[in-house]
NULUM-648990 format. One record per atom (N, C-alpha, C, CB): z, y, x. Coordinates in steps of 0.001 Angstrom, whole numbers, plus 500000, padded with zeros to 6 digits. Atoms other than C-alpha are relative to their C-alpha. Glycine has a CB too. Layout:
N
ZYX ...
This chain:
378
500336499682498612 486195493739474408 500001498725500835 500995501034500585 499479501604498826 485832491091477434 500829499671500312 499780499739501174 498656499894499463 488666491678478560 501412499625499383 500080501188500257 499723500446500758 490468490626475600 499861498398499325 499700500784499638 500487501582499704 488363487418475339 500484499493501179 498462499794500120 500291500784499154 488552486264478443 502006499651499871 498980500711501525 498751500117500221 492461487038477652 500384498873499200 500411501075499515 499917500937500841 492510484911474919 499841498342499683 499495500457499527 500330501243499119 490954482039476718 500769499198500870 499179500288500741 499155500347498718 493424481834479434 501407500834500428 499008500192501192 498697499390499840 497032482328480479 500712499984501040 500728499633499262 499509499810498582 497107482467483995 500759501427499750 498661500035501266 498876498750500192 498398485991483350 501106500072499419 499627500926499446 498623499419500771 501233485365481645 501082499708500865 500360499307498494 498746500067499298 504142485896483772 501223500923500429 499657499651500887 498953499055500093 507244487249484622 499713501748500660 501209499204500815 499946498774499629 505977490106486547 499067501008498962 499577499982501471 501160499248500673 502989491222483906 501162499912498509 498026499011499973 498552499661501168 506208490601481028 500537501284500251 501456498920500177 498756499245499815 508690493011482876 499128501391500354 501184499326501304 501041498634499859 505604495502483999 499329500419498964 498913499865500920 500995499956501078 504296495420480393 498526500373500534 500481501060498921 501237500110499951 500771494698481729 499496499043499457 499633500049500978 500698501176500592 497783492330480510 499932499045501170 498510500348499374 499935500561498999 497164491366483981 501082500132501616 498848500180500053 498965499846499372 499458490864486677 499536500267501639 500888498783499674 501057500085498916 497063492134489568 500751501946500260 497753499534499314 499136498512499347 498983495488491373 498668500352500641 501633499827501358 500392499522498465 496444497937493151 500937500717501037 498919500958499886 499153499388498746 498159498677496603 499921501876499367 498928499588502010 499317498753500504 499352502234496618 498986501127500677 501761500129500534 500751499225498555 497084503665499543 500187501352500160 498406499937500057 499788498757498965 498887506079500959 499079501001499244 499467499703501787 500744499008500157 496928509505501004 498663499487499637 500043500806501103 501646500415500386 493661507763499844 500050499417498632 499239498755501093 499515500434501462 494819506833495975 499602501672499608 502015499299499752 500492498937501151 493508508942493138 500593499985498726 498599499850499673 499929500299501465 494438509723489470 499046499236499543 499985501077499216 500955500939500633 491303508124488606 500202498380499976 498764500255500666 500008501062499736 491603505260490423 501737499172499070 499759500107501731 498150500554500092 495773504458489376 499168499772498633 501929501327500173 500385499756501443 494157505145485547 499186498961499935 499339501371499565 500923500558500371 491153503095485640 500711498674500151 498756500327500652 499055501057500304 493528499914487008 500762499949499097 500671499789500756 498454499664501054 496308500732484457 499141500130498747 501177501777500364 500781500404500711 493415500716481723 499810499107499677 499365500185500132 500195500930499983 491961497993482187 501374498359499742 499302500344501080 498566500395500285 495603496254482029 500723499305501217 500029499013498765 499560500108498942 496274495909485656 501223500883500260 499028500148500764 499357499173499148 498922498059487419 499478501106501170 500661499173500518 500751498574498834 497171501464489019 501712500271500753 499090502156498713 499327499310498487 499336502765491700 499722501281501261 499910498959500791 500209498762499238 499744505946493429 501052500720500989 499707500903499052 499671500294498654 500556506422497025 500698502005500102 498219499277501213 499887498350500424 502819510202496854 501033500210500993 500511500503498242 498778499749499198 504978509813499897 499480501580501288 500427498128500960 500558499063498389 502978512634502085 499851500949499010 498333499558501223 500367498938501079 503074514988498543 501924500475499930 499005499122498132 498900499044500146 505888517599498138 500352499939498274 499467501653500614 499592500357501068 507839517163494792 499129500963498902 501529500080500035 500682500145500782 506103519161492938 498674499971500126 500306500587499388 500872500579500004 502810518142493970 499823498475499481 499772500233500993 499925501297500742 504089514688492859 499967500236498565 501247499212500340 499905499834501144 505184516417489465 498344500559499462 501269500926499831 501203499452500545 501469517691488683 498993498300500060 499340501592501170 500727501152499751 500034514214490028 500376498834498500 500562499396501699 499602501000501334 502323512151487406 499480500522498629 501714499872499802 500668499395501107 501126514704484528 498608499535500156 500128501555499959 501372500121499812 497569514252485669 499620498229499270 499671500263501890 500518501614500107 497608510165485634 500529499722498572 500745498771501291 499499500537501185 499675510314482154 498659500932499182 501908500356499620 501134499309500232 496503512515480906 498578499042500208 500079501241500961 500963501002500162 494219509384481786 500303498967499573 499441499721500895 499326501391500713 496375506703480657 501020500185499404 500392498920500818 499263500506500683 498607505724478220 501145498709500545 499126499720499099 499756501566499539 499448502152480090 501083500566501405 498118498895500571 499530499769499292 502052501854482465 499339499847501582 500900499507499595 500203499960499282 501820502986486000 500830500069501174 499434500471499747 499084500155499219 503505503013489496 500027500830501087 500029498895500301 500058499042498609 504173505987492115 500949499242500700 500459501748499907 499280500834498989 504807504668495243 500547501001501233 498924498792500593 499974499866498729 506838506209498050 501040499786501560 499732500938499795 499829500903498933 508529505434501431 501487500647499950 498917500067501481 498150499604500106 512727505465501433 499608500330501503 501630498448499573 499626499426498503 512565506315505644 498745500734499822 500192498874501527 501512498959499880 510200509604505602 499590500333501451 500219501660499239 500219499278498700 510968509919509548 500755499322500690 500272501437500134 499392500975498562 511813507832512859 500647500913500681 498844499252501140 499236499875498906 514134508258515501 499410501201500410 500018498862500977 500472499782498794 513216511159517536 499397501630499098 498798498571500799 500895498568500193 511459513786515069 500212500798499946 499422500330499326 499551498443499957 513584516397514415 500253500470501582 501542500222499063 499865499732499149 514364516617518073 498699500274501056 500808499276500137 501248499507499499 510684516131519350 499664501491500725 499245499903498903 500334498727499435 509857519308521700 498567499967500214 500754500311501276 501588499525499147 506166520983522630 499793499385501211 499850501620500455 500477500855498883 506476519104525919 499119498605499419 501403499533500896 500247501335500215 506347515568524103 498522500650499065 501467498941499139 501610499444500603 503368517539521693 498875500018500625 499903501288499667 501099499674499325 501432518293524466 499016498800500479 500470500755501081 500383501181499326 501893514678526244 498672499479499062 501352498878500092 500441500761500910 500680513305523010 498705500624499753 500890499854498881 500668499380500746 498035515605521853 498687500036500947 500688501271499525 500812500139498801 496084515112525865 498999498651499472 501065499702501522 501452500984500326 494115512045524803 499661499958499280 499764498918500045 500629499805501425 493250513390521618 498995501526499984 501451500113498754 500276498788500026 492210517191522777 498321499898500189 500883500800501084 501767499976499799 488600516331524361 499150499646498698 499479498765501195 500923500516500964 487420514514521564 500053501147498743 500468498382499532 499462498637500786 489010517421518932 498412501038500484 502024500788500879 500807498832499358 487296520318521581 498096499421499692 500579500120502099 501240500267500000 483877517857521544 499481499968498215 499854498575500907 500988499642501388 483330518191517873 500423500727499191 499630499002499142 499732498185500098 484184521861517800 501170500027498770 498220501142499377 498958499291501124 487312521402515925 501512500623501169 500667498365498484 498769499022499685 490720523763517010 500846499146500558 500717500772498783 498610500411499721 493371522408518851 501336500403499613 500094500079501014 498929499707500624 496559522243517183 501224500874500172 500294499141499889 498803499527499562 499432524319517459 501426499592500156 500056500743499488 498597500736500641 503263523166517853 500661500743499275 501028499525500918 499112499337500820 505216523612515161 501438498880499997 499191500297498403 499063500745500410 508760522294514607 500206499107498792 500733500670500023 500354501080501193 509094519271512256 501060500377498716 500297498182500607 499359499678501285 509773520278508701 500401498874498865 499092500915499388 499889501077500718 511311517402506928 499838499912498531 501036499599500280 499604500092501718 510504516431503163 500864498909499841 498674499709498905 499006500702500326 513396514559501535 499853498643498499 501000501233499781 499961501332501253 512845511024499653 500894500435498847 500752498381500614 499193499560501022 515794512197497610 499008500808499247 501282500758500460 500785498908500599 513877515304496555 498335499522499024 499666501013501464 501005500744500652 510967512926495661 499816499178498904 499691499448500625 499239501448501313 512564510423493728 500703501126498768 501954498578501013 499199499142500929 514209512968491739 499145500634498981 500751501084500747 501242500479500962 510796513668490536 499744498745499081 498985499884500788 500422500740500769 510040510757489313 500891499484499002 499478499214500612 499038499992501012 513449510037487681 499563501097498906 501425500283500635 499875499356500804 513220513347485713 498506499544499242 500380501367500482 501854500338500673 509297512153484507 500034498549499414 498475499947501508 500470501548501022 509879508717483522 499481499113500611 498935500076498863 501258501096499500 507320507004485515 500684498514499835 499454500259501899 499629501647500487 507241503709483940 500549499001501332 498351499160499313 499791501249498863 507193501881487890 500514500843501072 498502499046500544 499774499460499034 508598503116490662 499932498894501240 501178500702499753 500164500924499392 507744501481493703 500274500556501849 498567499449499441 499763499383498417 508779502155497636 500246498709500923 501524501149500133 499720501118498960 508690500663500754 500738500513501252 498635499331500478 498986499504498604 510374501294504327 501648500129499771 499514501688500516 498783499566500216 513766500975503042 500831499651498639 499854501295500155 499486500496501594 516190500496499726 500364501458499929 501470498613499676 499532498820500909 516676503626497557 501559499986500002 499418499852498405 498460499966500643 520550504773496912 500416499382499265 500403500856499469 499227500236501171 522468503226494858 499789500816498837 501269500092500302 500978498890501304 522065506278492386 499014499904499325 499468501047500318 501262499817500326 519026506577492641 499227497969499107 499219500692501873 500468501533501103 518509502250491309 500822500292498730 500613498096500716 499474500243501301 521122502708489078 499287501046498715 501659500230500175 500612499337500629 519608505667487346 498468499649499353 500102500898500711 501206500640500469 515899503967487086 500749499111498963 499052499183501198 499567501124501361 518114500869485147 500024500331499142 501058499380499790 499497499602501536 519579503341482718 499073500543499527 501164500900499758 501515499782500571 516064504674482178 498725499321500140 499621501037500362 501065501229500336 514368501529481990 498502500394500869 499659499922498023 500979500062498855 512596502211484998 499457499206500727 500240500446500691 499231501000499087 511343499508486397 499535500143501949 499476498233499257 500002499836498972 511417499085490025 499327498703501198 501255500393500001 500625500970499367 509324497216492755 500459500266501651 498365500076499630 499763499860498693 510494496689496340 499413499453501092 500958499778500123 500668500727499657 508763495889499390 501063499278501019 498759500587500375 499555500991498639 509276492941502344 499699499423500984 500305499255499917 500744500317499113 508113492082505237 500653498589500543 499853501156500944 499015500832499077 510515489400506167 501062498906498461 501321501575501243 498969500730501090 512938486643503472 501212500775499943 500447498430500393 498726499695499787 515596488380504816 500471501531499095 500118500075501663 500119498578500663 514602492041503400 499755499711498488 498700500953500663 500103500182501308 513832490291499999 501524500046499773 499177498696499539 498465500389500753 517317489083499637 500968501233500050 500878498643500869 499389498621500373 518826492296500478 498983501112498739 500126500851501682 500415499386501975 516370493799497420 500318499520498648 498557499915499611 499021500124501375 517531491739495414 501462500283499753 500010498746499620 498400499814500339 521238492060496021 500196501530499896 501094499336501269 499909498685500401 520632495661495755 499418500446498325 499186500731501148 500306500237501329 519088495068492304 498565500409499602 500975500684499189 501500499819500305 515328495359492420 499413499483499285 499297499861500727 500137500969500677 513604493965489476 498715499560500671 500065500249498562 501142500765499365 510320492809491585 500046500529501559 498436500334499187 499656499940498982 509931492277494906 498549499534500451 501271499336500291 500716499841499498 506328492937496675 500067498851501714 500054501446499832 499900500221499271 506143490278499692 498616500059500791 500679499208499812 501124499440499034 503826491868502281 499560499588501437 500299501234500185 500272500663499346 501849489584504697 500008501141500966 499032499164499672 500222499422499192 501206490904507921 498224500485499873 500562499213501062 501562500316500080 497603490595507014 499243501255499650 499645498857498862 500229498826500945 497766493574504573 499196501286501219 501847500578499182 500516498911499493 496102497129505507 501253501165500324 498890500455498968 498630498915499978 498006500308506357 501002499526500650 500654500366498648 498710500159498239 501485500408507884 500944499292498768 501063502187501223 499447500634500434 503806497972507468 501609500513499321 499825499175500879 498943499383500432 506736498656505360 501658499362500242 499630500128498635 498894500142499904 509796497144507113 500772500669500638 500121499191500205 499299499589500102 512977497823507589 501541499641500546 499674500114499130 498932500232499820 515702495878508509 499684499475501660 500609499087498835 500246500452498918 514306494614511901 498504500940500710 499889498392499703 501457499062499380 511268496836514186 498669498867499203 499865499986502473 501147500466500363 507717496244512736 499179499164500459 499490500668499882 500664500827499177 506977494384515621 500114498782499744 500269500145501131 499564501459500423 509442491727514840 500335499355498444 501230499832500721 499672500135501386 508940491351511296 498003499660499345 501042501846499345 500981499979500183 505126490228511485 499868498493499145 499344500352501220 499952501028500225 505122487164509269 498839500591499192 501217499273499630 501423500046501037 501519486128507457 500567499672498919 498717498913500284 499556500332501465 501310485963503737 500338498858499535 499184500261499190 500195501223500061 500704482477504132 501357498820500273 498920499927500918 498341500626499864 504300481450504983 500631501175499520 500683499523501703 498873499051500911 506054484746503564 500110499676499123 499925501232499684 500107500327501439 505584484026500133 500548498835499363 498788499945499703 499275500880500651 506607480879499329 501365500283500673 499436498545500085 498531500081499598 509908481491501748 500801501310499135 500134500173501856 499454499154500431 510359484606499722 500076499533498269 499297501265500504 500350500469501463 509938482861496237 501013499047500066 498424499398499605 499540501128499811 512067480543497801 501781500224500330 499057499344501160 498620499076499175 515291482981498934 500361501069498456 499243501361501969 499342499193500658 515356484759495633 499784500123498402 499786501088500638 500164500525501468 515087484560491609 499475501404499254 501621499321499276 500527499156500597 513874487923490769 497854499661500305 500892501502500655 501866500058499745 509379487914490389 499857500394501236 498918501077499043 500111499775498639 507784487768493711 498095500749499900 500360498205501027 501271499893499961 504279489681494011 499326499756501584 499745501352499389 500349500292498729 502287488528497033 498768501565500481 499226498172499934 500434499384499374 500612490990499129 499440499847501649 500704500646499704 500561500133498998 498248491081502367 498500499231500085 500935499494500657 500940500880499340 494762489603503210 499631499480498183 500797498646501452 500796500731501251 493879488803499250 499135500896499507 500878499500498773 501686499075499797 490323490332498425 499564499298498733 498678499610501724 501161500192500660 489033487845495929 500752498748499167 498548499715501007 499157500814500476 489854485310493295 500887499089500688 499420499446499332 499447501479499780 490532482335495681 501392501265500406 499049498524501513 498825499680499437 493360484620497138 501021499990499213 499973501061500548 499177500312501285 494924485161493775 500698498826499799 499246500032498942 499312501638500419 495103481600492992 500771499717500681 499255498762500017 498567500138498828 496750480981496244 501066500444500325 499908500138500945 498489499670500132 499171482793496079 500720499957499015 500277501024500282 498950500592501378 500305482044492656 500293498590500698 499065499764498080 499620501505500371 500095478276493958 501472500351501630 498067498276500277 498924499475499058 502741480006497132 501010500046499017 499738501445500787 498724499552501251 505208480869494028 500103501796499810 501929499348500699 500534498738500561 503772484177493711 499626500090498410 498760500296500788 500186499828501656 503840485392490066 498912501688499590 502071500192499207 500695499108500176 501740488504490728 499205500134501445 500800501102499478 500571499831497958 499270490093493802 500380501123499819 498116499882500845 500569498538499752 498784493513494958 498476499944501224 501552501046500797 501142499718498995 495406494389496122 499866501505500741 498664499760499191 500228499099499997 494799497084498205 498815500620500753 500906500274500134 501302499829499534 491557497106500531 498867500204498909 499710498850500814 501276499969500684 489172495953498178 499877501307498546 499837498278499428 500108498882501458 490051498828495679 500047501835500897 502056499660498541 500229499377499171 489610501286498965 498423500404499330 500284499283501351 501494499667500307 485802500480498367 499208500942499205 499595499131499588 500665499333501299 485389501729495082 499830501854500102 501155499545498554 499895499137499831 484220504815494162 500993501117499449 499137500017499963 498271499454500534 487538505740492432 500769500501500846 500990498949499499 499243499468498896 489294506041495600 499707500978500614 500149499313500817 499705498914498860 490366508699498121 499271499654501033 501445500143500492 500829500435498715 488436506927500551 498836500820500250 499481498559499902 500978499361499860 485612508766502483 498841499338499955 500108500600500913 501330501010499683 481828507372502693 500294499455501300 498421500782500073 499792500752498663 482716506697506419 500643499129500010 500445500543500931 499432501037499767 485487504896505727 499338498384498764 501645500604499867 499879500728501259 484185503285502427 499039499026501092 499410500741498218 500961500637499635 480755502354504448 500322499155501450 498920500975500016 499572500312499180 482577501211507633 500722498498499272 500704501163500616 499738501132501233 484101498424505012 498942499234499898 500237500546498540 501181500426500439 481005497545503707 499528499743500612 499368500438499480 501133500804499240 479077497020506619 500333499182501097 499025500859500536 499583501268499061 481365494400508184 500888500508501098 498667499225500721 499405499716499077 483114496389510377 500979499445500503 500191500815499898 498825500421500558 486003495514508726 500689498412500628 499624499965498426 499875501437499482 485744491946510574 500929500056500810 498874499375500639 498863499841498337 487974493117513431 500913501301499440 498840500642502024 499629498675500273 490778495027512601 501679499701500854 499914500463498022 498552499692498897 494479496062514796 500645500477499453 500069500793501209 499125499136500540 497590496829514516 500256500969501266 501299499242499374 499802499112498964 498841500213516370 501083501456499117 498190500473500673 499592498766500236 501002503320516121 499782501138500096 500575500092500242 501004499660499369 498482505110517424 499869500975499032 498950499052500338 500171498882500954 497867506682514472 500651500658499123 499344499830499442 498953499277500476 501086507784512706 501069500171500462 500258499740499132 498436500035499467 503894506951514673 500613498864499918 500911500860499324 499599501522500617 504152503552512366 499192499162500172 500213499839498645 500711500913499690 502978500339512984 498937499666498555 500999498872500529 500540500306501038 500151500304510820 498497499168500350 499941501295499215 501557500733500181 496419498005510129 498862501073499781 499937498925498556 501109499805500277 493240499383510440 498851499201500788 499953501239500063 501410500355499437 489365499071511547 500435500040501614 498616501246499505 500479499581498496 489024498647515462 499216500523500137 499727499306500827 500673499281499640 487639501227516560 500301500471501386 499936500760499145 499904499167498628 487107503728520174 501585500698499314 498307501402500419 498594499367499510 490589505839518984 500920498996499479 500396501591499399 499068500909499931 492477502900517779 500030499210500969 500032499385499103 500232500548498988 491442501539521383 500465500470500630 499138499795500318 499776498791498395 492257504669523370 501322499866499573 499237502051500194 498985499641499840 495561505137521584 501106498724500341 500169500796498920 499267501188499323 496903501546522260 499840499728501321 499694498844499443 500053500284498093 496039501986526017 501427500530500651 498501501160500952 498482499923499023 499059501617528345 500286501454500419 499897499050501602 499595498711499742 500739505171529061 499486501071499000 499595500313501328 499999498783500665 499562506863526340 501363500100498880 498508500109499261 498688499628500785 502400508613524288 499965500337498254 500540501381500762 499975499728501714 503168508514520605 500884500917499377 500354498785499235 498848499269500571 505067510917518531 500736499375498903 499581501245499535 499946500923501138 507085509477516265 499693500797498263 501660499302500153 500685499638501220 506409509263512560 500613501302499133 500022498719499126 501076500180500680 505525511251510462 499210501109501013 500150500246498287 500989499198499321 504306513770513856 499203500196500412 499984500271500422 501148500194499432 501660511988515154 498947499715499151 500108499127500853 500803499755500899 500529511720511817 498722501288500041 500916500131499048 500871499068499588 499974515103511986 498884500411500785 500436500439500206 500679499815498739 498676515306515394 498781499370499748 500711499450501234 501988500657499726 495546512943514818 499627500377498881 499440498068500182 500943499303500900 494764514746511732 498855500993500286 500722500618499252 500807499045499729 493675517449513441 498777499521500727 500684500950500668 501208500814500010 491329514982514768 498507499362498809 500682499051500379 500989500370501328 490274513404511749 499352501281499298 500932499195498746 500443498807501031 489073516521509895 498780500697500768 501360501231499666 501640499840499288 486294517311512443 499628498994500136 499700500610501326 500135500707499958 485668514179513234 499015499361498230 501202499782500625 500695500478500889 484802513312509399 499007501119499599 500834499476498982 501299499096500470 482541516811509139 498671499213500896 500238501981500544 500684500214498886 481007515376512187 498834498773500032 501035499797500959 500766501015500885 480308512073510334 500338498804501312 497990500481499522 499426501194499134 481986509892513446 500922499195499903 500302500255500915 498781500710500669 483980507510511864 500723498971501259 499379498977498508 498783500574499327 485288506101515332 500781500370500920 499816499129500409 498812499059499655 487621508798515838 500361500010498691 499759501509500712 499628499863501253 488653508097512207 501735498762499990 498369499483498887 499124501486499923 491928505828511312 499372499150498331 502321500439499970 500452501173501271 490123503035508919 500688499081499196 499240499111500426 499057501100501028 492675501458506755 499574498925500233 499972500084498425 500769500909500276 491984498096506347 501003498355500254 498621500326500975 499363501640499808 493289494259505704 499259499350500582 500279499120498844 500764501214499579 492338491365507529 498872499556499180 500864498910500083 501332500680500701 490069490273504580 499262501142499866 500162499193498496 500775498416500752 488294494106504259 498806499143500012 499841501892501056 501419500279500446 485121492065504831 499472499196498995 499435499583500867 500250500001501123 485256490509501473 500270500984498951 500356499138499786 500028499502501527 485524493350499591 498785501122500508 501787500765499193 501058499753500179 482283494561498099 499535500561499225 499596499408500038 499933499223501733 482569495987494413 500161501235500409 501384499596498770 500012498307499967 481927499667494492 500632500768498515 498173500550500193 499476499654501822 483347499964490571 501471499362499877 498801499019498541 498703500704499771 487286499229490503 499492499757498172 501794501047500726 499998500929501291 486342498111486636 499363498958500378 499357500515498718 500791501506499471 483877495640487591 500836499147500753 498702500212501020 498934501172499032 486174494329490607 500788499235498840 501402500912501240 498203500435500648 489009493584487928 499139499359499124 501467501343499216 501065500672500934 486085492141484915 499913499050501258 498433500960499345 500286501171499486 485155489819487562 500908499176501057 498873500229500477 499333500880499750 488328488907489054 500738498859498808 500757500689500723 499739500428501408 489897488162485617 498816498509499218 499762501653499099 500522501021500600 486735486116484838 500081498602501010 498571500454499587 499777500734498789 487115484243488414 501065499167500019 500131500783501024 498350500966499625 490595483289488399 500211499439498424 501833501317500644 499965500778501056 490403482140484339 499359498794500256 499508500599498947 500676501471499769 488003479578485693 500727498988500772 498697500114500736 499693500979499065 489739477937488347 501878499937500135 499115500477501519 498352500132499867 493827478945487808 501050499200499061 500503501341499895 499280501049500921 494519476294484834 501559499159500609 498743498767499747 499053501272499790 496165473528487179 500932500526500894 499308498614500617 498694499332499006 497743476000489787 501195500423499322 499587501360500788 498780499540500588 499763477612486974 500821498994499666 499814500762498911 498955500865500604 500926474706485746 501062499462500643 499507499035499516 499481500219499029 501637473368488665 501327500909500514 498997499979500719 498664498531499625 503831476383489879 501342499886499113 499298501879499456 499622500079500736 505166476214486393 501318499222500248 499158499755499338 499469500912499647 506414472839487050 501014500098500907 499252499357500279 499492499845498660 507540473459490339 501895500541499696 498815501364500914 498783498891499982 510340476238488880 500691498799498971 499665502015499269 498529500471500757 512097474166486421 500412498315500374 499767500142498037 499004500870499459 512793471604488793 501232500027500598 499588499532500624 
């Protein structure tokens, strides 16, 4: 196969994180939230990447049918990802007043493309515990979460079942507490990245560091594998961040595109046709500080006095937006995922993307590895 050749050629892949993940390549797809597929986790995890599947908004056993499903396309190890804090300050207490506040600069646009205005309901919490407890009893080769550190238990139990475990960071400071909690890899997540940011020890606001200085300070604060994350789309990003002291990436925009993903045509083609050039952060749309497309409701909901619910309610709340909105075919009342680099990614085939990153970064990652190499056993 090519993929085998081109292996055989070159050993930029060989490293501690594609060792301890038993993969060929050491290339993570991001997790994406509600927009990840069995297909898609399978077709990365094939190929000998790391697929990944985003199961924090799935009820345990909707997770338990999802992990059967992806072990039914692959053999190769894979990684469910989901979020240790399921809920901010404020939600269980939330009342129909604060529903209403919130739900006023979202109702016209709802009423204008004849979808229902929502009802209040009281917030029904699902329990990370209850989630994780899934995936312990199943095995899943990776377990991977962000917003938080898992129990004690709950790490020690992955160890004794050779689970392994990936943590995220937004900050040096949140690495070093993953590692002293015993994480065997540690995800460092630029600000750059798509989706909502996954910290934790400080507000999301103040924890915005680019990939471009995270990475080496996090490679630099701790001795477990560091995978870089945010704003990488295309070989050169790869390389660069191995030559940061990154030993793995995670991609997660450019594997949005494909047609593997959960992604809709609106959002896929909103990508594709440059949109992607301008993109914000806002809470606007879950409650959490997350990246997408600029658009008219990621405009309206960052306007001064409007009110947010916190997470995961306002999730809810602009769903009931999105779901007419995408019959409607108006993707800017949509929330558009998206990294700083979305406008290099272009591959509509997550095999192809990975065949031609693999052949990309064999050409040009000889002197970075070595280099890097070097670097560590000084």
């Amino acid at each position: 196969m090519k993929e085998q050749a081109i292996s055989s050629t070159s050993q930029w892949n060989r490293t501690r994180v594609s060792s301890s993940l038993g993969i060929e390549y050491p290339i993570i797809q991001g997790p994406l939230g509600g927009l990840s597929t069995q297909r898609l986790t399978a077709t990365v995890s094939n190929f000998g990447g790391l697929g990944s599947f985003g199961a924090h908004g799935l009820s345990p056993s909707a997770i338990r049918d999802v992990i059967a499903e992806i072990r039914e396309l692959t053999v190769n190890p894979f990684a469910i990802n989901l979020w240790v804090s399921m809920e901010d300050e404020g939600a269980r207490s939330s009342d129909q007043e604060a529903f209403s506040r919130s739900l006023a600069p979202l109702a016209r646009h709802i009423q204008a493309l004849g979808g229902s205005l929502p009802d209040y309901k009281p917030y029904a919490p699902v329990r990370f515990e209850d989630q994780a407890r899934v995936l312990l009893d199943a095995k899943v080769p990776v377990f991977s979460f962000i917003c938080g550190i898992p129990p004690r238990e709950i790490l020690d139990e992955c160890r004794s079942q050779r689970i392994l475990t990936i943590g995220t960071a937004t900050t040096p400071d949140e690495a070093i507490v993953l590692e002293q909690a015993g994480v065997d890899v540690i995800t460092a997540s630029g600000f750059e990245a798509g989706g909502h940011r996954g910290s934790f020890l400080l507000p999301a606001e103040d924890s915005l560091t680019g990939t471009f200085s995270l990475v080496p300070q996090v490679a630099d604060a701790v001795s477990v594998p560091v995978v870089a994350a945010g704003g990488i789309a295309d070989a050169r990003g790869i390389v660069a961040a191995f030559s940061l002291g990154a030993e793995g990436v995670q991609m997660g925009t450019v594997f949005l595109v494909s047609e593997e993903s959960g992604a809709s045509p609106l959002h896929r083609n909103a990508i594709l046709s440059g949109k992607g050039r301008r993109t914000g952060l806002t809470r606007g749309f879950t409650g959490r500080l997350a990246r997408g497309i600029y658009n008219q409701l990621l405009e309206e909901l960052n306007a001064p006095g409007v009110e947010v619910l916190p997470y995961p309610l306002q999730r809810a709340l602009v769903r009931s937006l999105s779901i007419p909105a995408e019959e409607a075919g108006k993707p800017e009342f949509l929330p558009l995922w998206a990294g700083q680099s979305a406008s290099l990614s272009r591959e509509r085939n997550a095999k192809v993307l990975l065949q031609k990153l693999v052949s990309e970064i064999s050409l040009i990652a000889g002197p970075v590895l070595h280099w890097n190499r070097e670097r560590r056993r000084i």
